[in-house]
C-alpha positions, 0 to 999 in steps of 0.5 A: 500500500502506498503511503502518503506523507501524513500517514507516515510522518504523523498517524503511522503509530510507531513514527507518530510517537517521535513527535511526543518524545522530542516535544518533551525535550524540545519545550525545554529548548525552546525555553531556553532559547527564549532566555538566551536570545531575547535580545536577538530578534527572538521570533526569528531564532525560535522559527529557526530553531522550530525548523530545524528540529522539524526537519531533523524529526523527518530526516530520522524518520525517512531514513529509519523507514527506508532501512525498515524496508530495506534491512528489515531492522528497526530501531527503538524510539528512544534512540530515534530521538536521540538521533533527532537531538545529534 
């Protein structure tokens, strides 16, 4: 069957869990962030920072995927989010 994108970015079961792992973390980031930058254009930095966690999120997950299909092996949430963070 043929996936589309939010299907397997978002409601796949498995894959949708990495959003709420790297929310939890994410939050206290972006906290951080606000405290730092405030100075800076903080808008800008939080759009910055929001687009680049996104992009990590999806890169994880398309790569995981493929190696799902391809190797057969899947790895644990917990270090797919670990992999979002590097």
């Amino acid at each position: 069957m043929i996936e589309d994108l939010d299907h397997l970015f978002v409601k796949r079961d498995f894959y949708g869990r990495i959003w709420s792992l790297v929310s939890s973390w994410s939050l206290l980031l972006l906290n951080h962030l606000t405290t730092v930058w405030w100075v800076r254009g903080l808008f800008e930095n939080v759009c910055l920072a929001l687009n680049i966690i996104w992009l990590s999120v999806v890169w994880v997950i398309w790569k995981e995927r493929n190696k799902c299909i391809i190797q057969h092996k899947e790895e644990h949430l917990q270090s797919l989010s670990e992999k979002v963070k590097l």
